[in-house]
C-alpha positions as CSV (number, residue, x, y, z in Angstrom):
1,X,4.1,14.5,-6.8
2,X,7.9,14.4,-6.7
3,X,9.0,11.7,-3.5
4,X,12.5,12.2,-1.3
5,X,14.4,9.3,-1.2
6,X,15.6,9.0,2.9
7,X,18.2,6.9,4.4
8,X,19.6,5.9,0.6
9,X,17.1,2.9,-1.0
10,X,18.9,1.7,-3.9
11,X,17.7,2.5,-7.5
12,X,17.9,-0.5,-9.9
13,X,17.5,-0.7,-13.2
14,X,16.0,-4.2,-13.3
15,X,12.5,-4.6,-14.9
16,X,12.8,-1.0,-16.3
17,X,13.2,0.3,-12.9
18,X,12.6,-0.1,-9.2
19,X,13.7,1.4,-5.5
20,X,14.8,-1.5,-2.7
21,X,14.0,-0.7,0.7
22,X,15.9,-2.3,3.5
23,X,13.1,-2.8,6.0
24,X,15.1,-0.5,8.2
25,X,14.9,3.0,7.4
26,X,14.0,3.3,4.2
27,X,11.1,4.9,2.2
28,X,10.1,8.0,0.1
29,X,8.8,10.9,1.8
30,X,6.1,13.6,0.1
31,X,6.3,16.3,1.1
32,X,2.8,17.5,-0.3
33,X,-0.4,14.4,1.0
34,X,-2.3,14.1,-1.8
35,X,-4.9,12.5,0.4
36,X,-5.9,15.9,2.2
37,X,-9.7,15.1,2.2
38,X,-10.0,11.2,2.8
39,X,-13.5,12.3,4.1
40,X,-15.0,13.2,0.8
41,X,-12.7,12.1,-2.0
42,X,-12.3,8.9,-2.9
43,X,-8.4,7.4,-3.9
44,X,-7.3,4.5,-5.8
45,X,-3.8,3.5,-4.8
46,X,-1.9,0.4,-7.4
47,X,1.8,-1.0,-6.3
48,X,4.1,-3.0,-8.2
49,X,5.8,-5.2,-5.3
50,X,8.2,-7.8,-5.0
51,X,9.2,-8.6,-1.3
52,X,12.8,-8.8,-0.2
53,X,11.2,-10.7,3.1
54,X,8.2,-11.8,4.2
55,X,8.9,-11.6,7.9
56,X,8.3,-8.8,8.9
57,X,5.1,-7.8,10.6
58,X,2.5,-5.0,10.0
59,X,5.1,-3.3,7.2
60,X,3.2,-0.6,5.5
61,X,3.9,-0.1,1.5
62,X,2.1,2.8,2.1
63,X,1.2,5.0,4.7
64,X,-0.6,8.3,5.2
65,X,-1.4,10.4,8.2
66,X,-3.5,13.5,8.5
67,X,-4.5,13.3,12.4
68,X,-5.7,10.7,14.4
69,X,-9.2,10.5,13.2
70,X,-7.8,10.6,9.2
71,X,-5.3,7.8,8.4
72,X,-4.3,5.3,5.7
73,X,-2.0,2.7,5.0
74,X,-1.7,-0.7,2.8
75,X,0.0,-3.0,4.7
76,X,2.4,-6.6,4.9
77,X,1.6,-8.7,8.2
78,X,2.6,-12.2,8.9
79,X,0.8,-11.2,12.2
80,X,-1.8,-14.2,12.2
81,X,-1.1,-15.8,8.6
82,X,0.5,-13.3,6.0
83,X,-1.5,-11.4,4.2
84,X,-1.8,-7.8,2.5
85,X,-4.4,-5.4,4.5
86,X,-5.9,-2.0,3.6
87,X,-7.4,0.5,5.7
88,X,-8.4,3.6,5.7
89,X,-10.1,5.8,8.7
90,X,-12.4,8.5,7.6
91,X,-13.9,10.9,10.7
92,X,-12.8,8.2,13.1
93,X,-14.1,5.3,11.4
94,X,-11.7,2.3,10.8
95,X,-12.6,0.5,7.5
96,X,-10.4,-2.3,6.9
97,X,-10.5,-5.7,4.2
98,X,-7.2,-7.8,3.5
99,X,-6.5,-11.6,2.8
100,X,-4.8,-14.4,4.2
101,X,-1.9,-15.6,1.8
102,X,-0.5,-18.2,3.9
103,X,2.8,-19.4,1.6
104,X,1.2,-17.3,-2.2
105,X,3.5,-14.2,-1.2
106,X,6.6,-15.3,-1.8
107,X,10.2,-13.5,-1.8
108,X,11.4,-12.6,-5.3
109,X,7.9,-12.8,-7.1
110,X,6.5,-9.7,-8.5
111,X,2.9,-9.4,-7.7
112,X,0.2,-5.8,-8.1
113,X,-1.2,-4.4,-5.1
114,X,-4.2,-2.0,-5.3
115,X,-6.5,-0.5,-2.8
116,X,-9.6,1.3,-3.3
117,X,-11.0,3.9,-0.9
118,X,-14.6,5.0,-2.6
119,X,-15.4,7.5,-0.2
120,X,-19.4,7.9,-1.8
121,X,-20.1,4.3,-1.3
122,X,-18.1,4.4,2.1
123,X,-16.5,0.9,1.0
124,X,-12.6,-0.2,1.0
125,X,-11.4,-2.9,-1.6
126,X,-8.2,-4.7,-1.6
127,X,-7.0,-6.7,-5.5
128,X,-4.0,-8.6,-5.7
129,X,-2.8,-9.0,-9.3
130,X,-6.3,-7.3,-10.3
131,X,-8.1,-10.4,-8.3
132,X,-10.7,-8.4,-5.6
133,X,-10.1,-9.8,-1.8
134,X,-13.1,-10.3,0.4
135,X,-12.0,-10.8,3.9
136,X,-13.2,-7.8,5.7
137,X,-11.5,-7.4,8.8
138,X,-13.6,-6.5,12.3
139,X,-11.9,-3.2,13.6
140,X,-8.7,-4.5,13.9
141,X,-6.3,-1.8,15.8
142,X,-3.6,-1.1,13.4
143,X,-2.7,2.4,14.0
144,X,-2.2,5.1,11.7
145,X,0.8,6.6,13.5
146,X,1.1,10.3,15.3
147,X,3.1,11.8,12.4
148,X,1.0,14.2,9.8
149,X,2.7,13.2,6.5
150,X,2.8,10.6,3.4
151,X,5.3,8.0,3.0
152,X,6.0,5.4,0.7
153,X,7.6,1.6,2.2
154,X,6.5,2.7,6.5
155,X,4.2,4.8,8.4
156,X,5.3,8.4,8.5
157,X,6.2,8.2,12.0
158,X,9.2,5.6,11.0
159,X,6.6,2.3,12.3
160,X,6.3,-0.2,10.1
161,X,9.6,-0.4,7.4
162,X,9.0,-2.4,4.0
163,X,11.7,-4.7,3.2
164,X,10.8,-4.9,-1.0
165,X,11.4,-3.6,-4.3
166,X,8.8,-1.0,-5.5
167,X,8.7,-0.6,-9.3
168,X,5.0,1.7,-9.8
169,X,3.1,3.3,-7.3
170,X,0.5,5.4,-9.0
171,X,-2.7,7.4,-6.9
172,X,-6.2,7.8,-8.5
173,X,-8.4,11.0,-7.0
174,X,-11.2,8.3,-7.7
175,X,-12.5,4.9,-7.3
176,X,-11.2,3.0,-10.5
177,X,-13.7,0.0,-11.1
178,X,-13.1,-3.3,-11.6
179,X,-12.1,-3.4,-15.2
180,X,-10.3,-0.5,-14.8
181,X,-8.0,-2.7,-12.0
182,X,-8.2,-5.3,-14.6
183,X,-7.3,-3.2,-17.4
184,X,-3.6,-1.6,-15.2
185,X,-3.0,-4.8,-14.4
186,X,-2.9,-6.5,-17.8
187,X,-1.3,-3.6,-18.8
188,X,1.9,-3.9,-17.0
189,X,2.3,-8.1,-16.4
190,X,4.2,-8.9,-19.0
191,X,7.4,-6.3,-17.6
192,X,7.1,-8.2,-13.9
193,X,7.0,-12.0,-16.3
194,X,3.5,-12.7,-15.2
């Protein structure tokens, strides 16, 4: 799928390319969701991050809304600890897992995020640098937004603004397994000098 850059984040050439967003207005729009069916297909989604700031709060990297029952999003909160979150509502139903970082996400360090939505085993999983999180979260209420759409660095409704540098996203119509996270990550560490 081909993204629209809105509200001009700034193309770099470091580390063999990457888009800053300003934590204001920034992100890429879709203009096609390829998560039409979070009901019955699963999704892999894998980020290549390095945070501009860590203070904001509930800042998605990604975030997808089909309606209010069918939602989305991998998220940045320093809301009670920082820590990277993923949820995804299917039908109404909120799955969510995340971590606490505490002080580990730093500014200027380049780390992998991926999320795994595997819709058959009705299960979420959260990795950071192809490590698998286990802090399942008890229905906290982050929202999903009111805006249909697909948006890369905030919600779709304009919540949530990611103030980072982006090099990869890439989107799996499946499940990947764990050596499969294993096996992107490895793949890519040495260009982010990890």
């Amino acid at each position: 799928n081909n993204g629209t850059l809105t509200n001009t984040p700034t193309f770099s050439s470091d580390n063999n390319g990457l888009i800053e967003f300003d934590g204001t207005n920034d992100f890429v729009a879709f203009g096609t969701n390829p998560f039409s069916n979070i009901g019955s297909t699963s999704y892999t989604i894998s980020q290549w991050i390095n945070m501009v700031a860590t203070s904001g709060t509930f800042d998605r990297s990604v975030g997808v809304y089909i309606d209010a029952n069918n939602w989305l999003q991998i998220l940045w909160t320093n809301h009670s600890g920082n820590g990277w979150n993923f949820a995804c509502v299917d039908g109404g139903t909120k799955r969510m897992i995340g971590f606490d970082e505490g002080d580990s996400t730093s500014a200027d360090v380049w780390f992998c995020i991926t999320a795994v939505w595997d819709a058959g085993a009705d299960s979420v999983a959260i990795y950071k640098n192809a490590i698998q999180q286990s802090k399942a979260y008890d229905g906290q209420a982050y929202e999903g937004g009111s805006t249909t759409g697909f948006n890369i660095a905030r919600r779709p409704d304009g919540a949530g603004p990611l103030n980072a540098r982006i090099a990869t996203t890439i989107i799996y119509d499946r499940a990947l397994k764990v050596g499969e996270v294993k096996q992107n990550f490895n793949a890519q560490r040495t260009r982010f000098g990890i």
